[in-house]
C-alpha positions in Angstrom: -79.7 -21.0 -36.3 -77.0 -18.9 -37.5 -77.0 -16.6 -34.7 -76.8 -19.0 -32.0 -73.7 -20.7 -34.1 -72.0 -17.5 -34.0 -72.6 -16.8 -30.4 -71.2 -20.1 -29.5 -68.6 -19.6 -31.6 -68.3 -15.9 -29.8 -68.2 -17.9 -26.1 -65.7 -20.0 -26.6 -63.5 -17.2 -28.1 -64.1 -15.2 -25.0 -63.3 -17.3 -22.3 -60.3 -18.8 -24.5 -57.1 -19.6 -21.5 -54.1 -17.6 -22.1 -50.9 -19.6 -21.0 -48.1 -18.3 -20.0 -44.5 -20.3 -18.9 -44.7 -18.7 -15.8 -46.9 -16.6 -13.5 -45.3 -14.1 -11.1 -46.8 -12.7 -7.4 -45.2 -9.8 -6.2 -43.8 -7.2 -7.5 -40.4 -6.0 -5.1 -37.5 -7.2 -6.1 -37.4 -10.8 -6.2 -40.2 -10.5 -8.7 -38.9 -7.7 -10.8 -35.6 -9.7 -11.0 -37.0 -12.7 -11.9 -39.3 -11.2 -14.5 -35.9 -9.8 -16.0 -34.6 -13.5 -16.3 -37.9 -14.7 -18.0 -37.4 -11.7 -20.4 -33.8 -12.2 -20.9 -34.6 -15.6 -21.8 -37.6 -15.2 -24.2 -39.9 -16.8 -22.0 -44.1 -15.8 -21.7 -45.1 -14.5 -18.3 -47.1 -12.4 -16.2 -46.7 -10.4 -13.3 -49.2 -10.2 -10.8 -49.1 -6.4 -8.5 -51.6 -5.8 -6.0 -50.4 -2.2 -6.4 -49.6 -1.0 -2.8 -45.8 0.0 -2.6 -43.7 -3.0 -1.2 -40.6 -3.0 1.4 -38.4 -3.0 -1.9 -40.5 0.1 -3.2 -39.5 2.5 -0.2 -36.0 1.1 0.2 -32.6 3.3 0.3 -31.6 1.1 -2.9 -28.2 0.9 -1.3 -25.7 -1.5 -2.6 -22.9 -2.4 -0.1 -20.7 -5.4 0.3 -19.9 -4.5 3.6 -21.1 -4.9 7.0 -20.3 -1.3 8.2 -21.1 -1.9 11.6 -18.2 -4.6 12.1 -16.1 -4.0 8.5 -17.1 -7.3 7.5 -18.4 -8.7 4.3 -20.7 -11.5 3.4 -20.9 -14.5 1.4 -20.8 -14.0 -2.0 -20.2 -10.3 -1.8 -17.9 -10.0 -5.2 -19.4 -12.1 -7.3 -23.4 -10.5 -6.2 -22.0 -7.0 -7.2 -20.5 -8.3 -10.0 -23.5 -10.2 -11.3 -26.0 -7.1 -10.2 -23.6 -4.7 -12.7 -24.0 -7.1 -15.6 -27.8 -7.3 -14.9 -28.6 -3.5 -14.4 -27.0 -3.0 -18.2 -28.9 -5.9 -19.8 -32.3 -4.0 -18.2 -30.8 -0.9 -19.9 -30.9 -2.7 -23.1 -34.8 -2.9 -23.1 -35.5 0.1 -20.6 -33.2 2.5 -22.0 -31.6 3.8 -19.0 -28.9 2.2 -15.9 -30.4 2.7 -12.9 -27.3 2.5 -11.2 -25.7 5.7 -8.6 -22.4 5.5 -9.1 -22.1 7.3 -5.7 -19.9 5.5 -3.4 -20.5 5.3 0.2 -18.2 7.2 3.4 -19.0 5.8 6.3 -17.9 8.1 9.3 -15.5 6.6 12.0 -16.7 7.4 15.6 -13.0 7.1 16.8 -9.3 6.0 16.5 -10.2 2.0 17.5 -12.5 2.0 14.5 -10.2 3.8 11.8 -7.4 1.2 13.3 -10.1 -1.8 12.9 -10.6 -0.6 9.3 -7.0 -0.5 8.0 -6.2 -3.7 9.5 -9.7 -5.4 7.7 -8.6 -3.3 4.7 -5.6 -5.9 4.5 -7.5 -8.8 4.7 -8.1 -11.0 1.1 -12.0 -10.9 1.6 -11.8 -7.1 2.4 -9.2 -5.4 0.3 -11.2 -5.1 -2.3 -14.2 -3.3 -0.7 -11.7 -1.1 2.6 -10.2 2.0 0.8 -7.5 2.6 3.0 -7.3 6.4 2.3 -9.4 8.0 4.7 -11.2 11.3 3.9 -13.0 14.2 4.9 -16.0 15.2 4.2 -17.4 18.8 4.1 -20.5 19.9 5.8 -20.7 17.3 8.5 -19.1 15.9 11.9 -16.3 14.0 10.9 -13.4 14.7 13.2 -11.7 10.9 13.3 -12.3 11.3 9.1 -14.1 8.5 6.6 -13.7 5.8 5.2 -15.0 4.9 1.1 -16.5 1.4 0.4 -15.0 0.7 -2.6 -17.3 -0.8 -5.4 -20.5 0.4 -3.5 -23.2 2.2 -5.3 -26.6 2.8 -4.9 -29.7 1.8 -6.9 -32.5 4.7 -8.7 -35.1 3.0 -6.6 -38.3 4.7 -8.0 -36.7 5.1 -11.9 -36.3 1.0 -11.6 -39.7 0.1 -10.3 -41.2 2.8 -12.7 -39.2 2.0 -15.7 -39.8 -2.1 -15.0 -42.8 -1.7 -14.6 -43.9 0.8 -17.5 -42.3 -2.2 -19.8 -44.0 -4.9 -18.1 -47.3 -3.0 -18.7 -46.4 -1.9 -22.5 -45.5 -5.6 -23.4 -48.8 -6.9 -21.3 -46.7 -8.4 -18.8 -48.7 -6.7 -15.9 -51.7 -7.5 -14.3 -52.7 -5.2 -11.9 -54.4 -7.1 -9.3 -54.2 -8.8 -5.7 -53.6 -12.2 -6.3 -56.7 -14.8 -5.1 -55.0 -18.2 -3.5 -59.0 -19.7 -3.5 -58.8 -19.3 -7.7 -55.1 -21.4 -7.9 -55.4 -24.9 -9.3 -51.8 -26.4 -8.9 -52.8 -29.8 -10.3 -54.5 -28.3 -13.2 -51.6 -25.6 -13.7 -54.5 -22.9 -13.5 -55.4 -20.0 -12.1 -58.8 -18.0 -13.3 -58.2 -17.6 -17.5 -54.2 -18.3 -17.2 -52.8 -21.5 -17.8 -49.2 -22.3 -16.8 -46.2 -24.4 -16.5 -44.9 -22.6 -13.2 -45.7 -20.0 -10.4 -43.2 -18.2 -8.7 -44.1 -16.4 -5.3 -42.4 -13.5 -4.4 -44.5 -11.8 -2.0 -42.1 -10.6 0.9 -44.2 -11.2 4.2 -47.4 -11.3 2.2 -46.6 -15.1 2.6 -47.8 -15.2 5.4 -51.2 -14.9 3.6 -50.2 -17.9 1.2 -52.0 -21.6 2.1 -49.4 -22.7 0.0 -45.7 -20.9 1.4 -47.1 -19.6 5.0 -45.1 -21.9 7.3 -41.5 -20.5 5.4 -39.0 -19.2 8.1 -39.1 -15.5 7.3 -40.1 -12.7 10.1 -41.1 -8.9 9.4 -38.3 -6.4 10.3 -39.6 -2.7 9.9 -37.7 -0.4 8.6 -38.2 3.9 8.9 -36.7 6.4 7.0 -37.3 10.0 6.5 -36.8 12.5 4.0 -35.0 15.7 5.0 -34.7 19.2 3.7 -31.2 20.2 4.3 -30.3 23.8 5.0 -26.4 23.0 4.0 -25.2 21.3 1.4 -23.0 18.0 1.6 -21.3 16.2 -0.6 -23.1 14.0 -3.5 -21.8 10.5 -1.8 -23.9 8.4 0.6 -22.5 9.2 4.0 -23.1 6.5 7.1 -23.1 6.5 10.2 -26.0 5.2 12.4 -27.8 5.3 9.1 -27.4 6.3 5.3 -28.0 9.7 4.0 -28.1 10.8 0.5 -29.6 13.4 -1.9 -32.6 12.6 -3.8 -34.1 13.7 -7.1 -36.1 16.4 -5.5 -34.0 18.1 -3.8 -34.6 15.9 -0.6 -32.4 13.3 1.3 -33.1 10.1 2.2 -31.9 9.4 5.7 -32.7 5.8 7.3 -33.2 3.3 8.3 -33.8 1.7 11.8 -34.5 -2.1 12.2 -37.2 -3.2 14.6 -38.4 -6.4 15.1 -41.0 -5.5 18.0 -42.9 -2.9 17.1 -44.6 -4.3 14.3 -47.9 -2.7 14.2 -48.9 -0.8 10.7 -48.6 3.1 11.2 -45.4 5.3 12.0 -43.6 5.0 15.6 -42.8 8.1 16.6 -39.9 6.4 19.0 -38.2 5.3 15.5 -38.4 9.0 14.0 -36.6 10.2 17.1 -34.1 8.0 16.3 -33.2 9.3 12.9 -33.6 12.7 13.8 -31.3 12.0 16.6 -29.0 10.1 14.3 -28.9 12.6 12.0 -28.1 15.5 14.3 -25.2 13.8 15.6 -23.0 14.6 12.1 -25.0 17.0 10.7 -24.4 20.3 12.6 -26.9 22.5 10.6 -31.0 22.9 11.0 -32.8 20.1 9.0 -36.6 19.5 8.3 -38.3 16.3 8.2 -40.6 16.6 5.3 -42.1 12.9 5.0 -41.7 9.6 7.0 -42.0 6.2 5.8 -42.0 2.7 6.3 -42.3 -0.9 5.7 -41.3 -4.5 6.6 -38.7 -6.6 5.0 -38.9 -9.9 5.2 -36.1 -11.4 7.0 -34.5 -14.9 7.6 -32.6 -15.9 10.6 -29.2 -17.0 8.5 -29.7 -13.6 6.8 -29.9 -15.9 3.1 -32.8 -16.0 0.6 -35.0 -18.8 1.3 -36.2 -20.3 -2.5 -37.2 -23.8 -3.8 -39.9 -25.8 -4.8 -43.0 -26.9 -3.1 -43.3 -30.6 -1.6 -46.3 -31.3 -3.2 -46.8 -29.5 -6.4 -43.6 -29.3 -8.7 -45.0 -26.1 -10.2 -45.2 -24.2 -7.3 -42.4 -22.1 -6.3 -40.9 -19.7 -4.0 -38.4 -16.3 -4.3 -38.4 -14.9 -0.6 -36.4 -13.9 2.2 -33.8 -11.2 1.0 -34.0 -8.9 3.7 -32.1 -5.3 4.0 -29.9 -6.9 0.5 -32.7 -7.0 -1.7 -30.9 -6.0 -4.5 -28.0 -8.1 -4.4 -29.8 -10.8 -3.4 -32.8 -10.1 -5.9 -30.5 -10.5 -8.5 -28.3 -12.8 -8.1 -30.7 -15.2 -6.7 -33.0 -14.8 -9.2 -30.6 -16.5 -11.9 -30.0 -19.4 -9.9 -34.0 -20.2 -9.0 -34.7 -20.3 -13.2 -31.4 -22.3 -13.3 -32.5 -24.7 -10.8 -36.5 -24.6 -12.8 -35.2 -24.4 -16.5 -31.7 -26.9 -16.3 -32.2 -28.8 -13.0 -29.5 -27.3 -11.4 -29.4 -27.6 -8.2 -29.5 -24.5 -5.5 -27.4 -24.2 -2.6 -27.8 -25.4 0.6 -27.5 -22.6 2.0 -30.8 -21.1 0.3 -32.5 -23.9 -0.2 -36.2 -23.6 1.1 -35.6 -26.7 2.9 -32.6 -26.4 5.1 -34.7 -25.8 8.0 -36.6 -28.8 8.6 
């Protein structure tokens, strides 16, 4: 009699439900930034990483308020870098290291019309802050009409962020390393499997496609290739642009992409898109190269080029983080903060963003 007390008493220990404020899917940016709000804010959570590398994974980790290819800049340009700054030092705090690059980015002028275009821009309200007017040279590449620096741009430690968030997600059991199952979610119960929560937050780039609950959202695959090189000349430790971005990685490598293709969208490397960066890079870099890996995945875009993120029509606890395209970071960031806004305080998100601008 007093066995089978205790082993009841051992069941109901063992399938005991651990509940958490929130539950996140995905693990690129959107999630990563959103788990840095839960943690800034002392909420419970878990994370939820089916452990293949995402789109945000194999990025460049460029950060760049300008549109180089028109010398334009976008909405909320100033106050995204400004907010992304403040964030990557209060991940510092419990990672113990910025990932930011301070290396700024050159882009190289293909003639006269564009170095004209770029000191007039330069002079513009939006733009004078980002245009350095003070064209340069730079040594070991083509660049006869000269460069120009985007001021405040940087670059993101793409693989020290993921590895760093994620070692601290896993110390502080924040982590569960496994492929989310949609047929195991109970909305109206606020359940899924052992966890019980108050909300859900997809971030799952076009893995939504996949979700019964988020698969109708506007976003469309755009892949993306880059290659790494082996330079046989050095150049200088800035990220230079011109067709694409190159810059030097940790091992001894540099990163030079990448294309955008929203055809070709089957799931191995095209050769057609290679071509194109070696191509690309050729055209500025006048010394022998060597392509030493190729990669590539698919970010999920949105036709106004914003975030889409709100709340589900039916179930209040369901929400979704999507959208951010080739600004991940920016995006990731600042968006992040106003989705637990609009969750925690009821404040609402802008239009602009809002999952349901589209219908």
């Amino acid at each position: 009699m007093i066995f089978i007390q205790n082993l009841s008493i051992f069941t109901q220990v063992f399938f005991i439900m651990r509940n958490v404020d929130y539950i996140i899917v995905g693990d690129g940016y959107a999630g990563l930034f959103f788990a840095h709000r839960l943690i800034k804010n002392n909420k419970s959570f878990v994370l939820f990483s089916e452990g293949r590398k995402s789109a945000s994974q194999i990025s460049a980790g460029i950060i760049n308020p300008v549109v180089l290819k028109k010398f334009t800049t976008f909405w909320k340009a100033q106050e995204q870098i400004d907010f992304l700054k403040n964030t990557l030092e209060e991940i510092a705090s419990y990672t113990g290291k910025n990932y930011l690059v301070d290396q700024s980015i050159h882009r190289i002028f293909h003639d006269e019309n564009e170095q004209k275009l770029w000191l007039k821009k330069s002079g513009n309200e939006d733009l004078s802050g980002f245009l350095n007017p003070n064209f340069e040279s730079l040594n070991g590449v083509k660049n006869d009409f000269l460069s120009g620096k985007v001021n405040q741009s940087a670059r993101l430690n793409v693989s020290g962020f993921f590895a760093g968030l994620f070692g601290f997600l896993e110390k502080n059991d924040h982590l569960v390393r496994e492929k989310f199952d949609y047929e195991h979610l109970k909305p109206s119960e606020s359940s899924y499997k052992d966890f019980g929560f108050k909300n859900i937050i997809f971030c799952e780039g076009m893995g939504v496609k996949e979700n019964p609950y988020f698969s109708e959202i506007a976003v469309n695959p755009n892949k993306g290739h880059h290659i790494k090189v082996r330079l046989s000349e050095k150049t200088p430790d800035v990220t230079i642009k011109k067709k694409h971005f190159l810059f030097p990685t940790d091992n001894g490598l540099h990163f030079y992409g990448g294309t955008y293709d929203r055809e070709q969208l089957h799931h191995h490397i095209d050769e057609s898109a290679v071509n194109q960066l070696v191509n690309g890079l050729s055209e500025f870099y006048p010394h022998d190269f060597e392509v030493k890996e190729v990669h590539f995945g698919f970010r999920p875009t949105v036709k106004d080029r914003r975030p889409i993120m709100g709340r589900h029509e039916n179930f209040e606890n369901l929400y979704v983080f999507n959208g951010l395209g080739a600004r991940g970071i920016l995006n990731g960031s600042y968006f992040a903060n106003d989705l637990y806004r609009f969750i925690e305080d009821n404040i609402p998100l802008h239009e602009e963003v809002a999952l349901n601008r589209f219908k």
